[in-house]
DRENLOMI-804298 format. One line per field, with one value per residue (C-alpha): x, y, z. Coordinates in steps of 0.2 Angstrom, whole numbers. Layout:
BEGIN
xx <- c(X,...) .
yy <- c(Y,...) .
zz <- c(Z,...) .
***
This chain:
BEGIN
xx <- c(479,497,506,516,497,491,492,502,497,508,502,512,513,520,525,538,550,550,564,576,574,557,564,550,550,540,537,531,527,515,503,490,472,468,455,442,455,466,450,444,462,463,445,447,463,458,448,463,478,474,490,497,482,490,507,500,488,501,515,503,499,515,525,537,550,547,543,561,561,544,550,565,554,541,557,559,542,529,515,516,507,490,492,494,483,468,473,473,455,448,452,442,424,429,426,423,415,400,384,393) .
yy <- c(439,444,448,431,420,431,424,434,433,443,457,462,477,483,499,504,519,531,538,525,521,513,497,487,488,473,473,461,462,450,457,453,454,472,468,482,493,495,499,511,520,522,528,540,548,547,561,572,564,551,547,546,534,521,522,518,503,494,495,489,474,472,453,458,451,464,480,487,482,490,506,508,504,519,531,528,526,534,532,514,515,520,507,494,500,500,482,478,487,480,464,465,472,491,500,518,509,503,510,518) .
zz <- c(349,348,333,334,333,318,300,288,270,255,248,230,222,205,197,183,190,177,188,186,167,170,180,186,203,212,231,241,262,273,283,297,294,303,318,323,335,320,307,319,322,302,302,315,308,289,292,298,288,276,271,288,294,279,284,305,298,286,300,313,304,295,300,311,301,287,295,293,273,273,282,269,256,261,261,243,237,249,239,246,262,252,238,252,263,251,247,264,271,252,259,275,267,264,248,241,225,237,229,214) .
***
């Protein structure tokens, strides 16, 4: 399935920026539902760069129609990519809370 058959669902995320007078900042980006290749690339690169395996798994399933708003927007805050990303991979069955 190419990345024009896939369905794009929003994902929000809001956050006061104590940095710019405590503005509200609300963001919102569509993405795919991550299939097993893309699970398994952040898996396999969590282990070495956690962070790094976000940012790859939110622009792999990012619409195409918003990745370059998502790349500016992970310039300014990059604390995104995890905030979505564990949206995201919550979304298909993963947790850290399993058993907890």
């Amino acid at each position: 399935m190419d990345k024009t058959e896939r369905k794009y669902v929003p994902f929000t995320h809001s956050f006061t920026d104590p940095w710019l007078d405590d503005q509200e900042v609300s963001l919102t980006f569509h993405f795919a539902k991550p299939n097993r290749l893309e699970i398994k690339r952040l898996q396999d690169k969590a282990v070495k760069d956690s962070a790094q395996a976000a940012r790859n798994l939110i622009i792999d399933v990012v619409k195409p129609e918003d990745k370059q708003a998502l790349l500016n927007a992970l310039e300014e805050y990059p604390g995104l990519a995890t905030s979505f990303s564990s949206a995201i991979i919550k979304g298909v069955g993963i947790s850290a809370e399993l058993g907890n």
